[in-house]
C-alpha positions in Angstrom: 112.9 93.7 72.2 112.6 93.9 76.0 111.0 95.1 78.8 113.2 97.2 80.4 110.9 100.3 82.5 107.6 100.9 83.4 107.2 104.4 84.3 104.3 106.4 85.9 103.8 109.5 86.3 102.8 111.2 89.9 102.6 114.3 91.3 105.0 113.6 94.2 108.1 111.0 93.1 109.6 110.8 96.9 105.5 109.9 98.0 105.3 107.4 95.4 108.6 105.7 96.7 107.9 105.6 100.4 104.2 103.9 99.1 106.0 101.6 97.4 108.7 100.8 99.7 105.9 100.6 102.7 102.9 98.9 101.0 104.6 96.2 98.5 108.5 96.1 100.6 110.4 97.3 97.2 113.6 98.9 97.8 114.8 102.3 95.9 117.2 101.5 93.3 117.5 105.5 92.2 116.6 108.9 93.0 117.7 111.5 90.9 118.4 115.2 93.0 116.1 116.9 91.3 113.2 114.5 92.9 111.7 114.2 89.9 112.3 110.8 89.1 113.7 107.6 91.2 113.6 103.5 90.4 112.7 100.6 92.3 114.0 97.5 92.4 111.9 94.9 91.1 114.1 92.6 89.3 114.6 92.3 85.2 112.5 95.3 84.4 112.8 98.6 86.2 109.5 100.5 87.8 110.2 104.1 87.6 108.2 106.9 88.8 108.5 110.4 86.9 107.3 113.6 88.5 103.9 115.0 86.2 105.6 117.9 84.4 108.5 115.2 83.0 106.0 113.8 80.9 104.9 117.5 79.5 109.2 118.3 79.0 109.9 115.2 77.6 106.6 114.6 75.1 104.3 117.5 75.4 101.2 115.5 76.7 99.8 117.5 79.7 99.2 114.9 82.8 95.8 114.5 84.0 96.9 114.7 88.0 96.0 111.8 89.7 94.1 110.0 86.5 96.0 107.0 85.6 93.7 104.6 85.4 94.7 103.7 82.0 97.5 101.4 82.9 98.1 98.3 85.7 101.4 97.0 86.8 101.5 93.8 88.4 103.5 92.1 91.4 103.8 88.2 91.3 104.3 86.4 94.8 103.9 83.1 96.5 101.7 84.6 99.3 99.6 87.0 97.8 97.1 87.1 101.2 100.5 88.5 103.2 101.5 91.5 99.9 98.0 91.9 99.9 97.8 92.9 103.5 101.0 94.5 103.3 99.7 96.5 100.5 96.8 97.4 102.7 98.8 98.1 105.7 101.2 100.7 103.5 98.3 102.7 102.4 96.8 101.0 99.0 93.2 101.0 98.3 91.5 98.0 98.6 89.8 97.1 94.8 89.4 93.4 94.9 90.3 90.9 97.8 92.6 87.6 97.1 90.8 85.1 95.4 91.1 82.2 93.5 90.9 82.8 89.7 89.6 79.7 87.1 93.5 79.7 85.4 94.8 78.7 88.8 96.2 82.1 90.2 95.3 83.8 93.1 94.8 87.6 92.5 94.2 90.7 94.3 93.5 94.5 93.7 94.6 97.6 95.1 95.1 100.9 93.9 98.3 103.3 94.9 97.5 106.8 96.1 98.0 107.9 92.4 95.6 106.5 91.0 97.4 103.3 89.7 95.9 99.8 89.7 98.0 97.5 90.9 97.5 93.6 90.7 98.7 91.1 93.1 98.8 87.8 91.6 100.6 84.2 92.0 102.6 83.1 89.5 100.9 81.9 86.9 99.4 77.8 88.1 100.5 78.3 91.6 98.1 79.3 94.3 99.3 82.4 96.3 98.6 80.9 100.1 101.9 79.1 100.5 103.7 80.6 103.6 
């Protein structure tokens, strides 16, 4: 098994993808002409963004509009105080400043204006300060 998409649901796809391009500098891989659903590229596994009434079409679950709190994805980087400002700058949510975690990363919170918690972290034993 793999990894291959993370998808979230949101009530505007084309918002989500400007956040996303402005606040953590991905660039759109995808965007289907209906609007209701586009990819970014973020290497190996795909984060995908699904308009709110794809998830009642294509399970039945009704989305909770703006309520997904449930999940986290995560963005690994050698600088996390610059994609942390970044972030900022774009339009996240501040949840947790950069700091220094007992495992050796460095790890930061913000939330995307969905609802999403999204984690900005070193990789795993390297410090995120490096220039």
């Amino acid at each position: 098994m793999k990894l291959q998409y993370i998808i979230i649901y949101v009530e505007d796809v084309l918002k989500a993808v400007t956040f996303y391009e402005q606040a953590f500098g991905l660039q759109t891989q995808f965007i289907h002409e209906s609007n209701d659903y586009a990819e970014m590229q973020t290497g190996e596994t795909t984060l995908a963004f699904a308009a709110n009434e794809m998830l009642e079409y294509n399970t039945g679950i009704s989305a909770q509009t703006g309520d997904n709190r449930c999940c986290e994805i995560a963005f690994t980087t050698k600088n996390v105080q610059a994609s942390f400002a970044r972030a900022v700058a774009g339009g996240a949510e501040i949840i947790r400043k950069p700091e220094e975690k007992p495992w050796g990363q460095t790890v930061a919170y913000v939330r995307d204006d969905f609802g999403t918690l999204v984690e900005i972290c070193s990789p795993m034993g390297e410090h995120g300060t490096e220039e």
